[in-house]
C-alpha positions as a printed Julia matrix, in Angstrom:
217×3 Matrix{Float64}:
   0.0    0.0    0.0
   1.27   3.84  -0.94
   2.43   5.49   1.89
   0.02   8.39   1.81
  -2.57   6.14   1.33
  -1.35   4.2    4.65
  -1.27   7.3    6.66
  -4.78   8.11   5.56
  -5.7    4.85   6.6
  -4.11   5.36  10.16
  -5.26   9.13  10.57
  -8.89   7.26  10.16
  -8.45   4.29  11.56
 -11.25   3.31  14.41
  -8.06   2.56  17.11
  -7.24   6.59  16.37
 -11.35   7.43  17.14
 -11.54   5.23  20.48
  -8.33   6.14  21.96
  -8.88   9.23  23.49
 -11.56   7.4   25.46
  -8.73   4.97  26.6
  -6.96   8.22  27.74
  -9.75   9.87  29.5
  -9.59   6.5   31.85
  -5.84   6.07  31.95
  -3.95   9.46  31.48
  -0.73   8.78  32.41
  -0.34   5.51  29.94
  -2.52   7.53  27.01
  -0.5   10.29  27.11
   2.79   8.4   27.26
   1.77   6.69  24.26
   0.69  10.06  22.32
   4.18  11.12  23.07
   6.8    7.98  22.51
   4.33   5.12  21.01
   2.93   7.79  18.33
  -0.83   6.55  19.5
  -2.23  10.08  19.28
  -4.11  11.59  16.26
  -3.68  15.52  15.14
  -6.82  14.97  13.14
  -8.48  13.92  16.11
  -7.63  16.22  18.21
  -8.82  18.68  15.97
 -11.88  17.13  15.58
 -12.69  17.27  19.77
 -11.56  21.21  19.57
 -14.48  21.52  16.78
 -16.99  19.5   18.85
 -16.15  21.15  21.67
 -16.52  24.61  20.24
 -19.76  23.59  18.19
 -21.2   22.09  22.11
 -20.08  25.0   23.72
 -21.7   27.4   21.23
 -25.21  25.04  21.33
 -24.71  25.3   25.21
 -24.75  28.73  24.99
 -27.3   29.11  22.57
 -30.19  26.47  23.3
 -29.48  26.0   27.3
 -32.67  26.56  29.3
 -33.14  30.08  30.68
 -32.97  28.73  33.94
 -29.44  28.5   33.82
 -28.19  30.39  31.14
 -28.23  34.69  31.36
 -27.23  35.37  27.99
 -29.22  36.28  24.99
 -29.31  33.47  22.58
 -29.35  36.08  19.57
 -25.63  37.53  20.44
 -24.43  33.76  20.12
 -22.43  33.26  16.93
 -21.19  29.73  16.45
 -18.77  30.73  13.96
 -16.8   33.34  16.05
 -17.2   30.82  18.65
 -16.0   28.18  17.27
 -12.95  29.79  15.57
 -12.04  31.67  18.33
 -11.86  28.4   20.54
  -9.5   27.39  17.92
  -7.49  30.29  17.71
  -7.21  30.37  21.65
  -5.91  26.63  21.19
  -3.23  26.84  18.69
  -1.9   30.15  20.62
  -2.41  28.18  24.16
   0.25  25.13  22.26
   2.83  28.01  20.24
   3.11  29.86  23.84
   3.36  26.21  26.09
   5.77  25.04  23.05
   8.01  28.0   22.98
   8.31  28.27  26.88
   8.93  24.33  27.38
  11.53  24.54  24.75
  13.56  26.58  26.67
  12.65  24.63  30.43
  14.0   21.02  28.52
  10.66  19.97  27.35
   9.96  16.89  25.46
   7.07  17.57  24.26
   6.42  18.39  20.3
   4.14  21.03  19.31
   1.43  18.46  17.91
   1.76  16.32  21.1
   0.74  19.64  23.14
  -2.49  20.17  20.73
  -3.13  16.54  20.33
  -3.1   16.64  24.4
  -5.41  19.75  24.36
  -7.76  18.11  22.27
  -7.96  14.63  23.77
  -8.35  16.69  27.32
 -11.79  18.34  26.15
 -13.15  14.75  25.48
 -15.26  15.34  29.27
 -16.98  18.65  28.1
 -17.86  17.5   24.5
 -19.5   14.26  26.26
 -20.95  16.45  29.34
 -22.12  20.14  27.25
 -24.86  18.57  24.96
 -26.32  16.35  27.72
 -26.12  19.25  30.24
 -28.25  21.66  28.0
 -30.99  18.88  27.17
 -31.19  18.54  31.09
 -31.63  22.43  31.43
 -34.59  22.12  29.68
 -36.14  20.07  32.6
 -34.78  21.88  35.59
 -36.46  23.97  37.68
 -34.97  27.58  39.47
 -34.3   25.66  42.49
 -32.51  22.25  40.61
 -29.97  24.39  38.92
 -27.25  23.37  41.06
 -27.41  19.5   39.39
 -26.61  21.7   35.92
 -24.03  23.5   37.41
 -22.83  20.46  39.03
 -22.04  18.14  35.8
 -20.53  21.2   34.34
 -18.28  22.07  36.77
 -17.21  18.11  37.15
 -16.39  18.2   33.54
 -14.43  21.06  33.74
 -12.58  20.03  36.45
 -11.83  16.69  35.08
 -10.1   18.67  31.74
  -8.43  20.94  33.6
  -6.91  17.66  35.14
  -6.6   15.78  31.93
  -4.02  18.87  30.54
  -2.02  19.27  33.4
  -1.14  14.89  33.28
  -1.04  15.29  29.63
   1.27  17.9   29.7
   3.35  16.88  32.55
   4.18  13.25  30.98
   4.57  14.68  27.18
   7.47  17.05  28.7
   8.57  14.32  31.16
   7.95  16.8   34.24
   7.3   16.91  37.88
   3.89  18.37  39.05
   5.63  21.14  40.01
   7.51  22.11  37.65
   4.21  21.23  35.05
   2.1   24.09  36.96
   5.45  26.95  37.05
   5.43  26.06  32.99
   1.86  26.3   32.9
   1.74  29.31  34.72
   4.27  30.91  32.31
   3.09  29.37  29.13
  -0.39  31.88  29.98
   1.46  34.87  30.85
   3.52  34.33  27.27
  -0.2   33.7   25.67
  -1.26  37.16  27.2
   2.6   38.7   25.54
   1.29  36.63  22.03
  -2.04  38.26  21.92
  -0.7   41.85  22.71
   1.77  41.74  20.06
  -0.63  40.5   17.47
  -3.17  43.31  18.28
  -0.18  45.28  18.24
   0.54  44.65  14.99
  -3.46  44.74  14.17
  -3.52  47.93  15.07
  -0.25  49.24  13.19
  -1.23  47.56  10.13
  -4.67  49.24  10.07
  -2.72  52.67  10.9
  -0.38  51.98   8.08
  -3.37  51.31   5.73
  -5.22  54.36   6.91
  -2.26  56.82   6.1
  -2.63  55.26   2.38
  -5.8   55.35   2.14
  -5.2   58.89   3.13
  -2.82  59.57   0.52
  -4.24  58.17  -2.14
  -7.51  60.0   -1.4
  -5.67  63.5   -1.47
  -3.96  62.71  -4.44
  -7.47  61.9   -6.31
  -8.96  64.88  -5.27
  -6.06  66.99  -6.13
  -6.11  65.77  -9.44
């Protein structure tokens, strides 16, 4: 068989759909394998960061008003969902960029194939959670609030293993590179509205120009 043709195969093979189940129950060997048994998926992962931005946005959109304060008409999947992206890939290129330099072992598509696998709780939990909304009453919203929160939890969990055995850290020194990775997220997002905002400057002194010139001749 072609190579492409093989790695096609394997990108969409049914072991590559069930395993991050197998990590959700056993972190420590799933992630180990993502990292040194190549058992991890980018496609995948990708795939859980889509559901979880498309179960997010219906969350936000459809959950009973019980429990949810915002108006469903300001909801725009699309932003949403390619925002959750964006906030992804920039979460991995800051983690990536500060492990590099703390001895990290880690590659940048183990730390978004770990991201992804990690949201597997909240794209199982945010779809049953807003059907149950719908049958809550004012005083039964803490059961809501409850499976959310679990789920949440149990990601937040899922990334700090996943990132501590990918860079073959201690728990320690996981949280310090955690902690740093976010402040160098915050640096990445300043410099590109930064540059945003300098590029649309640039554009309007052009734009400018070229107007004067026009009506001058």
């Amino acid at each position: 068989m072609p190579e492409k043709q093989k790695g096609d195969c394997d990108m969409l093979s049914k072991e590559k759909f069930k395993y991050p189940f197998y990590v959700m129950v056993h972190p420590f060997d799933g992630f180990y394998e993502i990292r040194h048994r190549e058992k991890g998926s980018i496609f995948v992962a990708l795939m859980l960061v889509f559901l979880f931005g498309l179960s997010y946005s219906i969350n936000r959109r459809y959950a009973s008003f019980v429990v949810n304060y915002i108006n469903p008409r300001s909801v725009d999947s699309r932003v949403e969902i390619a925002g959750i992206f964006i906030a992804v890939l920039l979460f991995a290129c800051s983690n990536w960029s500060i492990t590099c330099l703390m001895e990290g072992e880690g590659r940048f598509k183990d730390i978004l194939t770990v991201i992804g696998y990690s949201l597997l709780p909240m794209v199982l939990t945010l779809i049953p959670a807003t059907i149950l909304s719908w049958f809550v009453a004012s005083s039964e919203e803490g059961l809501y609030y409850l499976i959310i929160n679990v789920a949440t939890i149990f990601t937040v969990i899922l990334i700090v293993i996943g990132i501590m055995t990918i860079h073959n850290y201690t728990f320690g020194k996981t949280l310090i590179t955690l902690f740093i990775s976010f402040i160098a997220l915050l640096i990445i997002i300043f410099i590109i509205l930064l540059l945003i905002y300098l590029l649309q400057q640039v554009y309007m002194f052009f734009y400018g120009l070229y107007t004067e010139i026009i009506l001058k001749l």
